[in-house]
C-alpha positions as CSV (number, residue, x, y, z in Angstrom):
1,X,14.0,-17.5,-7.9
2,X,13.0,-19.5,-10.9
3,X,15.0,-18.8,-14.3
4,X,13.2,-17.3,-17.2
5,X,14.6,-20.8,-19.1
6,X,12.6,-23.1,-16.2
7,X,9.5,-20.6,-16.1
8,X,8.3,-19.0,-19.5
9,X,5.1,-16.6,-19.5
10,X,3.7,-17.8,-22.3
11,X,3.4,-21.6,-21.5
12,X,3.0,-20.7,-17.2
13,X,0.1,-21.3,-15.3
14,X,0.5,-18.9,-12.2
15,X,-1.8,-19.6,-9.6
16,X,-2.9,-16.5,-6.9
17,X,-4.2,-17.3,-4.1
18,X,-6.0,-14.7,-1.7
19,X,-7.2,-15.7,2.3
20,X,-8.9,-13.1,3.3
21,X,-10.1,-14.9,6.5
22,X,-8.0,-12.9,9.1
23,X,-8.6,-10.4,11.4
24,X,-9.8,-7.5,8.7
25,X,-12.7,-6.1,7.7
26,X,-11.6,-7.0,3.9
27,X,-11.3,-3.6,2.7
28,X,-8.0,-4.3,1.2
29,X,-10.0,-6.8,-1.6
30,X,-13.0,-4.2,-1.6
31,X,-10.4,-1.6,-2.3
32,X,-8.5,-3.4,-4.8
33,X,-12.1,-3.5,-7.0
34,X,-10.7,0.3,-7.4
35,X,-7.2,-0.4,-9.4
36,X,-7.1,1.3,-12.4
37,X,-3.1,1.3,-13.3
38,X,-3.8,-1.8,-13.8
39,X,-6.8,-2.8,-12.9
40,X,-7.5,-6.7,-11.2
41,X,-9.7,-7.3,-14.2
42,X,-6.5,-6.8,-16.3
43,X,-4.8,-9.1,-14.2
44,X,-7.2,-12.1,-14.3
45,X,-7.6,-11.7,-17.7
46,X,-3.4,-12.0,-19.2
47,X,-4.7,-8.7,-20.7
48,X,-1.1,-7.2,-20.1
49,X,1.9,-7.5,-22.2
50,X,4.1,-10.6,-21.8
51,X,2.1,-11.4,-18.3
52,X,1.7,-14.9,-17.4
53,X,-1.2,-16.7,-17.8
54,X,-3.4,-16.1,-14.1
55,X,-5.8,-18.1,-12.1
56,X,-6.8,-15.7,-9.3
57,X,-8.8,-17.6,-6.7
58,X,-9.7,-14.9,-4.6
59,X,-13.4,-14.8,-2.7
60,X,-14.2,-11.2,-4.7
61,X,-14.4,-12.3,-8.1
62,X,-13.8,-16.3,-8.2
63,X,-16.4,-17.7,-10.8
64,X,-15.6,-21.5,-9.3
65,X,-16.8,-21.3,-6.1
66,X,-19.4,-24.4,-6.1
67,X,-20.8,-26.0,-3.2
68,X,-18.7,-27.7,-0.4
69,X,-17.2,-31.1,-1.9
70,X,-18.4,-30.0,-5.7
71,X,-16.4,-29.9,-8.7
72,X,-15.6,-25.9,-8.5
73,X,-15.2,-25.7,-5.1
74,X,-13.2,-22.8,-4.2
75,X,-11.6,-24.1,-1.0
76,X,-10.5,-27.6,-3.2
77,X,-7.7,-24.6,-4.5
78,X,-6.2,-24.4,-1.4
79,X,-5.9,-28.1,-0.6
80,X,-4.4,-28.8,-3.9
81,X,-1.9,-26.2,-3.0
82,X,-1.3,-27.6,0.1
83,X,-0.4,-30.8,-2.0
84,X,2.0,-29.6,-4.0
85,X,-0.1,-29.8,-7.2
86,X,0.1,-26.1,-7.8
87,X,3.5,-24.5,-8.7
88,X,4.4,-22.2,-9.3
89,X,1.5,-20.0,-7.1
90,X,1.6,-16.7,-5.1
91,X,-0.2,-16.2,-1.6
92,X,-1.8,-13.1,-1.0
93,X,-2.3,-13.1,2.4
94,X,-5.6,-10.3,4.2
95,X,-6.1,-10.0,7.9
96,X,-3.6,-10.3,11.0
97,X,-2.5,-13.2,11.8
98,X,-4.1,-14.3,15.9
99,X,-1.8,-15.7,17.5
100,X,-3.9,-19.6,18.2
101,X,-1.3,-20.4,20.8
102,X,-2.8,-18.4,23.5
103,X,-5.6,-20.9,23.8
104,X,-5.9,-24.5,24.6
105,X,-9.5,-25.1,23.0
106,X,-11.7,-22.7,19.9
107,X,-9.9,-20.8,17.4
108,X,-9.9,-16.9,16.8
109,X,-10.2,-17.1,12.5
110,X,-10.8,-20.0,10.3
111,X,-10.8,-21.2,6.8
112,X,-12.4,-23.7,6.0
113,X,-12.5,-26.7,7.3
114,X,-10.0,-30.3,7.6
115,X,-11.7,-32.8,5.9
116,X,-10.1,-35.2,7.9
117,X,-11.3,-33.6,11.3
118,X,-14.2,-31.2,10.2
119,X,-12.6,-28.8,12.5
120,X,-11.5,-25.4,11.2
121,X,-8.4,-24.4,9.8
122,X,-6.9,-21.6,11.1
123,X,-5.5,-18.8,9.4
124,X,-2.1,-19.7,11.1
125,X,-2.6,-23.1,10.2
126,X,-3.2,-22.1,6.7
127,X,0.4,-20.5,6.7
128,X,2.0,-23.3,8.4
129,X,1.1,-25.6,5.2
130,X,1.6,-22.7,2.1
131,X,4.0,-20.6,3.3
132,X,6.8,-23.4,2.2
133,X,5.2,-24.1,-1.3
134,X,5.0,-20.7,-1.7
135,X,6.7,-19.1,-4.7
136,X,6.0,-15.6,-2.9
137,X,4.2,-14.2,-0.4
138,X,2.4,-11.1,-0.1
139,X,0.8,-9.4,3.1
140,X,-2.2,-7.0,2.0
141,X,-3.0,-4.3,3.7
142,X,-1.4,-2.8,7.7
143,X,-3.0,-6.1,9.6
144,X,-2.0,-8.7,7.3
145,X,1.8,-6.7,7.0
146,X,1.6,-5.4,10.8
147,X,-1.0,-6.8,12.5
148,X,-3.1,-2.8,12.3
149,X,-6.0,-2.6,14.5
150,X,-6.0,-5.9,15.5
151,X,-2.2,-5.9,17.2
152,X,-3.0,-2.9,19.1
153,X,-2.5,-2.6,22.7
154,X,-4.9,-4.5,24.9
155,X,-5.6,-6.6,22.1
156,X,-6.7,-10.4,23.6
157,X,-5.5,-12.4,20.2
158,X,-1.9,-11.7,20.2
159,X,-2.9,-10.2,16.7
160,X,0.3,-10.0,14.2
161,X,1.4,-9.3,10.3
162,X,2.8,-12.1,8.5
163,X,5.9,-11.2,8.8
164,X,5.9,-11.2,13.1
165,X,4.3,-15.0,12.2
166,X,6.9,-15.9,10.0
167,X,9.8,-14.1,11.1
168,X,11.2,-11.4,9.0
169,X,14.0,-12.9,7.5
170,X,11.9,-15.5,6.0
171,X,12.1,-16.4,1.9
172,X,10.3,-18.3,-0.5
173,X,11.6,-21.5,-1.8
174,X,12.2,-19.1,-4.6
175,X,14.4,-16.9,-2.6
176,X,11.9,-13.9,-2.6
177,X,11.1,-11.9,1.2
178,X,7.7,-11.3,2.1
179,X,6.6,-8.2,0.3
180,X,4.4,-6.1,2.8
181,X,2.0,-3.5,0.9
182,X,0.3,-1.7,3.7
183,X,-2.6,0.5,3.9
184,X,-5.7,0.9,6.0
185,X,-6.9,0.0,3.5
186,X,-4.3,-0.6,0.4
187,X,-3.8,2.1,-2.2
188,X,-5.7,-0.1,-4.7
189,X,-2.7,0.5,-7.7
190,X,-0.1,-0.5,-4.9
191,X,-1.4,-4.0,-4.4
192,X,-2.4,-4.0,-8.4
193,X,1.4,-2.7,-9.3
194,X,2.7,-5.0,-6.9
195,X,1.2,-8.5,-7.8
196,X,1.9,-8.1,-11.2
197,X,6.1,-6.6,-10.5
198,X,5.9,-10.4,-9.2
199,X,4.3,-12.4,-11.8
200,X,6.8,-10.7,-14.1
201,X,9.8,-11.8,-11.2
202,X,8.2,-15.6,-11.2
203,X,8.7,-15.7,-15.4
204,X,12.2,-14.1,-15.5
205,X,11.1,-10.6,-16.7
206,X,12.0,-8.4,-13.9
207,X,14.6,-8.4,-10.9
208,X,14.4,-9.3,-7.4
209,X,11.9,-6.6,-5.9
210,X,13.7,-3.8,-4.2
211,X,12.2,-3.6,-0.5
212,X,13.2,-1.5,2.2
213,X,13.6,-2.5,6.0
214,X,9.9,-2.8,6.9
215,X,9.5,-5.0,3.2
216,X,7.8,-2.5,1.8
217,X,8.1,-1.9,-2.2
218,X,11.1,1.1,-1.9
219,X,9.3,2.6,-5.4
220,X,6.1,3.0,-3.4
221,X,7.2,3.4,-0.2
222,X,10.6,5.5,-0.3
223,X,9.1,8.9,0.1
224,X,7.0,10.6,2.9
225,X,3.3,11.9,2.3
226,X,4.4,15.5,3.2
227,X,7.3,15.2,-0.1
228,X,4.4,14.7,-2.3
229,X,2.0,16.8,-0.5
230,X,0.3,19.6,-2.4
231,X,0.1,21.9,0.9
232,X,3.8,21.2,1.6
233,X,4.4,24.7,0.4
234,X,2.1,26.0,3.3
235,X,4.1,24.2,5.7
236,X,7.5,25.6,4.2
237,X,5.9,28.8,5.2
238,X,4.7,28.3,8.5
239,X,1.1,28.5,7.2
240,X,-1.2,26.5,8.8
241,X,-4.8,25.1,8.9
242,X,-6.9,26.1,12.2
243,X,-10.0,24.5,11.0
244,X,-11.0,21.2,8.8
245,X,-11.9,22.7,5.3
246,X,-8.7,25.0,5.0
247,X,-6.2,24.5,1.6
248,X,-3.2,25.0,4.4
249,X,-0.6,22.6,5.7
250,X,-3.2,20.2,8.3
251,X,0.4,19.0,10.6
252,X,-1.5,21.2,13.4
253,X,-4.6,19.0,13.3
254,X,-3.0,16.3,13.8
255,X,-1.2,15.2,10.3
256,X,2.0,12.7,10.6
257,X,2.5,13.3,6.6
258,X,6.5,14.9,7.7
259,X,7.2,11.6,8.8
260,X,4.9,8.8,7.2
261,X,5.7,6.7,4.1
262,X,3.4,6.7,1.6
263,X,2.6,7.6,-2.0
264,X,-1.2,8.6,-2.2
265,X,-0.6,12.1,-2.0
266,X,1.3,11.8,-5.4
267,X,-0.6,8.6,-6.7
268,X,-4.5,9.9,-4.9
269,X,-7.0,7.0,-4.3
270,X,-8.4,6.1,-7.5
271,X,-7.4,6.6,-11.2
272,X,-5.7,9.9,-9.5
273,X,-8.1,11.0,-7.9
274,X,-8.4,11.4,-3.7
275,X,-6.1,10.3,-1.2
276,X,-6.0,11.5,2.9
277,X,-4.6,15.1,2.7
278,X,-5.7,15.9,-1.3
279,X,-9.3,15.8,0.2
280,X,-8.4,17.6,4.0
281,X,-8.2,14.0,5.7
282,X,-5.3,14.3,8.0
283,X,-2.5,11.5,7.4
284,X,-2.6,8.7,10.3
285,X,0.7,6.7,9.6
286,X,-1.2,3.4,8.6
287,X,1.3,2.9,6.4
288,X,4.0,2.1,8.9
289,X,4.9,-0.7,11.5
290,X,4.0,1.1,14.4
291,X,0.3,1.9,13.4
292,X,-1.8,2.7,15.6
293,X,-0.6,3.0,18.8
294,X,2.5,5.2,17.9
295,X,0.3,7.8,16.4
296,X,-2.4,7.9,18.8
297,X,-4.3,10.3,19.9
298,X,-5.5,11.1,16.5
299,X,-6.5,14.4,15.4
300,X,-4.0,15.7,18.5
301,X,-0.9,17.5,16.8
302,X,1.8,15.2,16.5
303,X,5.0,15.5,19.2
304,X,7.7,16.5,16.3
305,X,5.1,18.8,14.8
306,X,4.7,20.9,17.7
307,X,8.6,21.7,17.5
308,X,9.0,21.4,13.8
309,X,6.3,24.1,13.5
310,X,7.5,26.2,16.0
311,X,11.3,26.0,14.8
312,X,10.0,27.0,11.1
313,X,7.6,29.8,12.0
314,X,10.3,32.5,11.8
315,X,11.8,31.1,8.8
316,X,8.5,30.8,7.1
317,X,6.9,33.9,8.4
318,X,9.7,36.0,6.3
319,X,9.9,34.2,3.5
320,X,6.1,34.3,3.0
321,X,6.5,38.4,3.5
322,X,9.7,38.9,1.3
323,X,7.7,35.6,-1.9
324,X,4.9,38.8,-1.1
325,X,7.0,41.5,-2.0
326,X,8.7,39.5,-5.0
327,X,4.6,38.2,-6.2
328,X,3.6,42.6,-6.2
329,X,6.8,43.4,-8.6
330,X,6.5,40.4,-10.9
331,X,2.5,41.5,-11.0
332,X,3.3,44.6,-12.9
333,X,4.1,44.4,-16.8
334,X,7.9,45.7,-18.0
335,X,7.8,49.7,-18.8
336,X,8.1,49.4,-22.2
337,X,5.0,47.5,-23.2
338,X,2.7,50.5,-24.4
339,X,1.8,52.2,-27.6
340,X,3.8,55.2,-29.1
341,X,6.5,55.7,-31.7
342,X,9.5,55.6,-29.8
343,X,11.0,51.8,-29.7
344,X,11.6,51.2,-26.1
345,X,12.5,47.7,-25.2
346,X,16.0,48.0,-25.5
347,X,16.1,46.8,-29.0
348,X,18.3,48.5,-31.5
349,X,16.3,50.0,-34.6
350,X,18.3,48.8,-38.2
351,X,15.1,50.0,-40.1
């Protein structure tokens, strides 16, 4: 990666830029609108301490986004990118990735068009030309880091993340992996924390970016929504929800939170606030590589669960009776709090 000597924050230009013209419904941007710690707003605007100076060219909140062939035009960004006249930049990459192969004529997404064909450039296509200019890459959200909806099966695009495009050793010509921050959609803090944990990287201020197997950020990512689940301590004692609306452990209805990695139980949705199982909403697993079709039925309870729940019930069942026993004796006062003249607390009287 780039030396803090060859790349200094306070004289860098880093450029971001954001396709989201893949299969997605762009809820990862929409979502991102929601960061608070920081917030993109921050981001744009260097308002953070030793951050780089930004350019974010991203269809959400670009103000030079002219006509077609104007002076601001957004798309002009990407070509110049493509020309090597931006470095360093980071590509924030939204939508799965169709696999274009699979046909002989059309396209499944675009971007814009070649100005030397006025045909479309695919989203593929778009990779093809940035991912090697690239000082990092980042895949937003489950379908741009494992294809999501889009890759399930039965599928006809051959949907995929980035990572199946690319392959998943692949680096930067700065040495960096792609860093996947899933989420159907993103967590908007993750993306938020994660973009700027790179620009800091790109400028020398901070070291490579831990990632575990699936290239997830591990200080996100390294702990399941059930570790920082506020009805874990239902499901320690084998008390569970029957119905949607109960404070108890949901596994029965169909939560994967034992197993799933994710942080918004801990972190909620936005500025603390929310997340899937702080509001009732059963956890899914779109967090993880094998969203959806490892998890699916929804709302059925999950394989493990059935003899995790069952193994734990006896367990749980006398513990919650004995914690009941312990809760009535530490609900009564010590004896000796009352009024009289005789010194009772155990105290010896020198007076």
């Amino acid at each position: 990666m780039p030396t803090a000597e060859a790349i200094k924050a306070e004289d860098t230009l880093i450029h971001v830029l954001w396709i989201n013209a893949g299969l997605s419904c762009d809820g990862d941007s929409v979502s991102l609108t929601a960061a608070t710690q920081p917030s993109i707003e921050e981001i744009a605007l260097g308002a953070l301490p030793g951050l780089p100076k930004v350019a974010v060219h991203w269809p959400l909140i670009d103000f030079e986004c002219g006509p077609n062939g104007g002076q601001d035009d957004f798309l002009e960004w990407f070509f110049k990118a493509d020309r090597g006249e931006l470095d360093p930049f980071v590509l924030v990459v939204e939508g799965s990735i169709a696999n274009e192969e699979l046909h002989s004529e059309g396209y499944w997404t675009g971007f814009g068009n070649n100005p030397a064909t006025d045909q479309p450039i695919t989203m593929s296509g778009w990779l093809d030309r940035l991912a090697p200019k690239a000082t990092a890459i980042v895949a937003t959200g489950t379908c741009a880091t494992y294809g999501g909806i889009h890759a399930m099966a039965g599928n006809p695009t051959g949907a995929m993340g980035v990572a199946d495009y690319l392959g998943w050793e692949w680096k930067s010509k700065a040495g960096i992996p792609i860093v996947n921050v899933p989420g159907c959609p993103i967590q908007p803090d993750n993306m938020s924390e994660t973009l700027v944990y790179l620009l800091y990287m790109a400028t020398g201020q901070a070291p490579m970016i831990p990632l575990d197997d699936a290239l997830r950020p591990t200080w996100l990512f390294g702990q399941t929504v059930h570790e920082g689940c506020d009805r874990a301590g239902y499901y320690e004692q084998a008390d569970f929800a029957t119905e949607y609306g109960s404070p108890k452990c949901i596994v029965k209805l169909g939560c994967w939170g034992p197993a799933v990695k994710c942080n918004v139980p801990k972190r909620g949705w936005m500025n603390g606030i929310g997340g899937c199982p702080n509001v009732g909403g059963i956890c899914i697993g779109c967090t993880m590589p094998g969203f959806p079709d490892k998890f699916m039925p929804f709302m059925d309870e999950p394989p493990g669960a059935k003899l995790s729940s069952t193994t734990i019930a006896a367990y749980g069942n006398t513990m919650r009776r004995l914690r009941g026993i312990t809760t009535h004796t530490l609900d009564r006062e010590p004896k000796w709090r009352k009024r009289g003249r005789e010194l009772t607390t155990g105290a010896k009287r020198t007076w």
